[in-house]
TORVEXTOR-382577 format. One line per 2 residues: number of its first residue (from 1); their letters; for each residue y, z negated, x of N, C-alpha, C, CB. Coordinates in steps of 0.2 Angstrom, whole numbers. Each point is the difference from the previous one (the first is absolute). Glycine has a CB too. Layout:
NUM	A	Y Z X Y Z X Y Z X Y Z X | ...
! end
This chain:
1	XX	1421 -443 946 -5 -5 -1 -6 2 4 4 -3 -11 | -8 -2 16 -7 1 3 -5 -6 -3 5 5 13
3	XX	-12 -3 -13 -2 -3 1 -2 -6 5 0 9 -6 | 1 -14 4 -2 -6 6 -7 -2 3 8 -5 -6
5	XX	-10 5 13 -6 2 5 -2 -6 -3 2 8 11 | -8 -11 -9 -2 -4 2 2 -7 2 -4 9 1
7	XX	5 -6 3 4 -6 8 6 -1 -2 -6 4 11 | 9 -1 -18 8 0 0 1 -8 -5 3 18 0
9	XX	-10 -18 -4 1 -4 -7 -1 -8 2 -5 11 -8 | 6 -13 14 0 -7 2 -4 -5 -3 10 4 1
11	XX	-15 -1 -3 -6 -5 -3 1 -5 4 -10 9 -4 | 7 -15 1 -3 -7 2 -7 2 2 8 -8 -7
13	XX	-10 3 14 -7 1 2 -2 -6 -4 0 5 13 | -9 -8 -12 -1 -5 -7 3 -6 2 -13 3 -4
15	XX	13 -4 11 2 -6 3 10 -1 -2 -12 2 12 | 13 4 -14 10 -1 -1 -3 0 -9 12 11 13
17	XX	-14 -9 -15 0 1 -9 -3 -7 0 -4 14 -4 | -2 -19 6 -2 -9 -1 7 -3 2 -13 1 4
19	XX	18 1 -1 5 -5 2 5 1 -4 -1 -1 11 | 3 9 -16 6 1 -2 -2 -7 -6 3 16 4
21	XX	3 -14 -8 2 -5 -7 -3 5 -5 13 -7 4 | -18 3 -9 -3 4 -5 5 -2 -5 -14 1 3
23	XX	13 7 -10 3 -4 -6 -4 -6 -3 3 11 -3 | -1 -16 -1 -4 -4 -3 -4 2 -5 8 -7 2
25	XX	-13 10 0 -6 6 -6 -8 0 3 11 12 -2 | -14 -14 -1 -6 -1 2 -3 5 -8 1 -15 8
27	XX	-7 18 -5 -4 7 -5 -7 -3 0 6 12 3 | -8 -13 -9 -4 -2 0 -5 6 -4 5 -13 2
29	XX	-9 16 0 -6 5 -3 -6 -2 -5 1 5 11 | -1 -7 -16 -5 -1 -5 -7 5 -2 12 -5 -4
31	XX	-17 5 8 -4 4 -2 1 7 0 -1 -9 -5 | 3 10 11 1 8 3 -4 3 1 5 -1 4
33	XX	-9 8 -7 -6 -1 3 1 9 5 -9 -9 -11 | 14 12 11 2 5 7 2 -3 5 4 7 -6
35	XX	-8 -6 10 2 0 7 5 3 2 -9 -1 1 | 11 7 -2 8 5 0 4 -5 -2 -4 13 -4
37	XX	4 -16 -2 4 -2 -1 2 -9 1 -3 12 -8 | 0 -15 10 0 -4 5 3 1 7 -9 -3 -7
39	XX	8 8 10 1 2 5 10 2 -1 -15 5 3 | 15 -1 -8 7 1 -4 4 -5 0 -6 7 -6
41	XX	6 -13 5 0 -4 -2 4 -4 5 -10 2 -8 | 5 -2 14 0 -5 7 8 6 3 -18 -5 4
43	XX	17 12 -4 4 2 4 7 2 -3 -10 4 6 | 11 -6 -14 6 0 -3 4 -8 1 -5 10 -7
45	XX	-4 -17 7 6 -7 1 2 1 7 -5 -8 -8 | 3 13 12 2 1 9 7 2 -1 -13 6 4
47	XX	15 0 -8 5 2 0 7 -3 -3 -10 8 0 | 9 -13 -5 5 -5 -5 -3 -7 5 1 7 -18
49	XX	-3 -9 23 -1 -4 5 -1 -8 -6 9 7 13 | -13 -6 -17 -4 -5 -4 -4 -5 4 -1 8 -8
51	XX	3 -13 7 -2 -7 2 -8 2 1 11 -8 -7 | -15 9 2 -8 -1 0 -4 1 -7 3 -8 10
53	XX	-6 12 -9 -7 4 -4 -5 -4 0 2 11 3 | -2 -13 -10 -7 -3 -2 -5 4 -3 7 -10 -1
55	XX	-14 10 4 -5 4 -4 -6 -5 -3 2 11 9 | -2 -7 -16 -2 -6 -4 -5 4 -4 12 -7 0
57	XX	-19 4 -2 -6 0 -3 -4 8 3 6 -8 -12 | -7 11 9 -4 6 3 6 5 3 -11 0 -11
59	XX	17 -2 13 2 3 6 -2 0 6 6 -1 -5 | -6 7 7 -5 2 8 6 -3 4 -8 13 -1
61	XX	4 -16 8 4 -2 5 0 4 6 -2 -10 -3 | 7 10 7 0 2 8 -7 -3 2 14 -2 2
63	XX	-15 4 5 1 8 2 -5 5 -5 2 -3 13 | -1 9 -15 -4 3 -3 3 9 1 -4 -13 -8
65	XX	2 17 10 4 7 2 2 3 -8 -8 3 12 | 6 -5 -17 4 4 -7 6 -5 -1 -11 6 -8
67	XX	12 -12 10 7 -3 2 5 2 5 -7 -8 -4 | 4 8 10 5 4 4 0 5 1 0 -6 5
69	XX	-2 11 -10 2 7 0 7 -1 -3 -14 6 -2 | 15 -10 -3 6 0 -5 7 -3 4 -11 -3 -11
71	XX	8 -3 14 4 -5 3 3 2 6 -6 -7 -4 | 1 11 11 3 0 3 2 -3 6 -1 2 -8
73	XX	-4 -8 9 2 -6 2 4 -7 -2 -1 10 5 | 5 -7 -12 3 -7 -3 -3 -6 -1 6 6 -6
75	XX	-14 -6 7 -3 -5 -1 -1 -4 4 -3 6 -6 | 7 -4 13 2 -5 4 8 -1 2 -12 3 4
77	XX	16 -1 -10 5 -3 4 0 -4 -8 8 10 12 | -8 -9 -18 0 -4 -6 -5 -7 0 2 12 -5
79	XX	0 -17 3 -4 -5 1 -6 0 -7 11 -5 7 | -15 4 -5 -3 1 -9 -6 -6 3 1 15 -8
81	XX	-5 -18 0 -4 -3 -3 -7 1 -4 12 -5 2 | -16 4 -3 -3 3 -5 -2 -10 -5 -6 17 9
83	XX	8 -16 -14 -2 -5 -5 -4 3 -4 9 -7 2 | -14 4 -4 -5 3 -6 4 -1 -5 -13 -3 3
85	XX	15 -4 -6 3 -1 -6 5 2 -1 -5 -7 -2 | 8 13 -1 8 1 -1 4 -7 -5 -2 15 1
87	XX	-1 -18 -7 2 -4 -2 4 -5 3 -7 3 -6 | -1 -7 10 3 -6 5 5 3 5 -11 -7 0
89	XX	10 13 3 9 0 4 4 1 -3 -2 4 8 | 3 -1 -15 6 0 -3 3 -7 0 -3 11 -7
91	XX	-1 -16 5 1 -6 -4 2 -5 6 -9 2 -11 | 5 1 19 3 -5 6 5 3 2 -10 -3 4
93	XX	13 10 -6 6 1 5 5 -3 -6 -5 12 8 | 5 -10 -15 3 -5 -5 2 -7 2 -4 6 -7
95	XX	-2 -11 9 2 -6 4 4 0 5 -9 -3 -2 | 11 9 6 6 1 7 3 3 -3 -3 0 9
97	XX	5 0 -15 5 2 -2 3 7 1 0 -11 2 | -4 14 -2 -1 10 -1 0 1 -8 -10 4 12
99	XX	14 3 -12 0 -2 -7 -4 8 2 13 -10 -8 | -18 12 0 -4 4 0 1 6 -5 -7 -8 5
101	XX	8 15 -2 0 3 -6 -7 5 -1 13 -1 0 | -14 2 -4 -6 7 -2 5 6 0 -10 -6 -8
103	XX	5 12 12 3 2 -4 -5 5 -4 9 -2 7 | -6 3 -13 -3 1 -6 5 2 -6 -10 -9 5
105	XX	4 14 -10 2 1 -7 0 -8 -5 -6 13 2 | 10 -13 -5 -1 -6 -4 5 -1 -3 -6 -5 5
107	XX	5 0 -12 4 1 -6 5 -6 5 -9 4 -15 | 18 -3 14 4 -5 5 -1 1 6 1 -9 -7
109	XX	-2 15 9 2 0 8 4 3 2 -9 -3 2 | 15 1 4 4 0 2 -1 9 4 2 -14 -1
111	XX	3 19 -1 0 4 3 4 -2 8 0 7 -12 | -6 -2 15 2 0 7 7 -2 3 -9 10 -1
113	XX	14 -6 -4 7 5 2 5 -6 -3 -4 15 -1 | 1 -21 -4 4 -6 -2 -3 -6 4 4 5 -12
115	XX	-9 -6 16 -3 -5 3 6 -3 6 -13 7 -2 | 15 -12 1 4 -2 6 -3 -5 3 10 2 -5
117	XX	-8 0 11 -4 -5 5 6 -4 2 -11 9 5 | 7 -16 -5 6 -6 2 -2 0 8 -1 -10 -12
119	XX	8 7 12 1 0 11 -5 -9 0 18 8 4 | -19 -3 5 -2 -7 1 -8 -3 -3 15 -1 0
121	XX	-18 7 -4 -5 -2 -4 -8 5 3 11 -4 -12 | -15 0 12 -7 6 3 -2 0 -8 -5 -5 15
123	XX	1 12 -14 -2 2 -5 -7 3 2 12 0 -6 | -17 2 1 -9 3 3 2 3 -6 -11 -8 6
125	XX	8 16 -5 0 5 -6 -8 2 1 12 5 1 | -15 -6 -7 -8 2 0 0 7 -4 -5 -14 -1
127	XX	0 18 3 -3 7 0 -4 0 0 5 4 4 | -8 1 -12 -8 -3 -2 -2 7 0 0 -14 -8
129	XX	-7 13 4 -6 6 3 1 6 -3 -9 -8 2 | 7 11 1 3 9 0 -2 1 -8 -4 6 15
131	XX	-1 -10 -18 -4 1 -7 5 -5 -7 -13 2 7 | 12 -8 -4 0 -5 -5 8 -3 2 -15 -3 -3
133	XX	14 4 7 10 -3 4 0 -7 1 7 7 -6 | -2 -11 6 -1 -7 2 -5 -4 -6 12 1 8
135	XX	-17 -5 -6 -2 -5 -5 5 -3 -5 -8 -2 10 | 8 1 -16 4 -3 -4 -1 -8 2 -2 9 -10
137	XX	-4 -11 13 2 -8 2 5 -1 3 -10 -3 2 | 10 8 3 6 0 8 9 1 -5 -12 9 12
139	XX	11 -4 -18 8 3 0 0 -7 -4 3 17 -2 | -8 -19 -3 2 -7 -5 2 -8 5 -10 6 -11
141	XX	10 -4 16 0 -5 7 6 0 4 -13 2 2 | 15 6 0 9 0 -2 3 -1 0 0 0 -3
143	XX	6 0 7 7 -1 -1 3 4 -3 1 -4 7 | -1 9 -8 3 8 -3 -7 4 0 13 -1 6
145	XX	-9 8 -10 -6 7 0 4 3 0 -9 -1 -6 | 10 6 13 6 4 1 -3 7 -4 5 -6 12
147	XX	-3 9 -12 -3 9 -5 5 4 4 -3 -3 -15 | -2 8 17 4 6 4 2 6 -7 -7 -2 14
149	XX	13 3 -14 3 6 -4 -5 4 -1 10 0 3 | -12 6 -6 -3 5 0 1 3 -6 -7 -5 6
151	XX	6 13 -5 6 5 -7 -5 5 -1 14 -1 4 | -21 1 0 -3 6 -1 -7 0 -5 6 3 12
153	XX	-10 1 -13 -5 -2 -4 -5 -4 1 3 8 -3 | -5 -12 11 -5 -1 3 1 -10 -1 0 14 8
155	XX	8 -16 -7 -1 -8 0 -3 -2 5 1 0 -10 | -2 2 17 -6 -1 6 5 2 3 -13 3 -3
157	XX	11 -7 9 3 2 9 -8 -3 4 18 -4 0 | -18 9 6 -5 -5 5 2 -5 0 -4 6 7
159	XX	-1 -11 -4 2 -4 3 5 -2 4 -8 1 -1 | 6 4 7 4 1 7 8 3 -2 -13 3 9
161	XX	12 2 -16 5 1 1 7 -5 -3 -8 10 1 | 4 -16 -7 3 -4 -3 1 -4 5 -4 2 -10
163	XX	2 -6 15 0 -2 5 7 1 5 -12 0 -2 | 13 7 2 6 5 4 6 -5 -5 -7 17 4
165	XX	7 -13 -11 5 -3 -2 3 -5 0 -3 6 -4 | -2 -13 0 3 -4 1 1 -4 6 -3 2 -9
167	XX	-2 0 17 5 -4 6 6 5 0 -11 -5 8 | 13 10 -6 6 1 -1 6 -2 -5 -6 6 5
169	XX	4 -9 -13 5 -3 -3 0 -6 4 0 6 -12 | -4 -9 13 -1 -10 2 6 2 8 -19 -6 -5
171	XX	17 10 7 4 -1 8 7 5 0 -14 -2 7 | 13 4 -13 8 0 -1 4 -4 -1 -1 7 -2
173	XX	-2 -9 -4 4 -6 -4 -1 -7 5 -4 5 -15 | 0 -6 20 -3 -4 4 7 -1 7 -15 4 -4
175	XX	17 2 8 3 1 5 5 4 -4 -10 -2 10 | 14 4 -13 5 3 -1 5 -5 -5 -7 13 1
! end
């Protein structure tokens, strides 16, 4: 077994990553206030090739150097948005027909690992603030409240790191 160089890993440039075929997954950030982790964020929906990142209420925007320290650069091949109100986008992308999940602790909500994703269907996963987590307006607004397993004493993931997991379950269950 070697290590793979650089030049071996066949990256997309931004201009081939804008043309490729995204999953149907749109992230929307609820009141982020890390920049790292915002940055986190851009260079993991880079990686599971997510449709587009929405930055929403006191989430910092592009350009800003404690973003691209994290990112990378993803903040130019990811499409993103910044909307103040996370309600109203939840409730407009619900009018197109996005179905929305939080993710979040909450009494009835779906573990990660029984969440099935319908074909053929777009879906926005919202990720809320490093403190208080997604707004209750936004999870009661809703299609689902996914909940990530957790066995240890803490019941806490970062952000960026909750972020890792669930675009990897969405873009398995998405393309496999």
């Amino acid at each position: 077994m070697r290590k793979l160089k650089n030049n071996e890993l066949k990256r997309l440039d931004v201009a081939g990553f804008k043309e490729t075929e995204k999953i149907p997954l749109i992230v929307i950030l609820d009141n982020i206030r890390s920049l790292n982790n915002v940055g986190s964020v851009f260079r993991t929906s880079d990686a599971f090739v997510v449709e587009k990142v929405y930055l929403c209420g006191i989430t910092a925007q592009p350009p800003h150097k404690e973003i691209h320290k994290t990112a990378l650069g993803a903040t130019e091949s990811v499409e993103w948005e910044f909307v103040e109100d996370t309600i109203a986008l939840v409730e407009a992308l619900k009018k197109e027909g996005v179905r929305v999940a939080s993710i979040e602790q909450a009494d009835n909500a779906t573990m990660l690992q029984n969440f099935e994703v319908e074909p053929n269907q777009k879906y926005a996963v919202v990720f809320g603030n490093e403190v208080k987590g997604v707004q209750q307006e936004v999870v009661t607004a809703s299609d689902y409240c996914i909940e990530i397993p957790q066995f240890g004493t803490k019941h806490s993931l970062n952000i960026s790191v909750s972020c890792g997991v669930v675009l990897w379950d969405f873009f398995k269950k998405m393309k496999y």
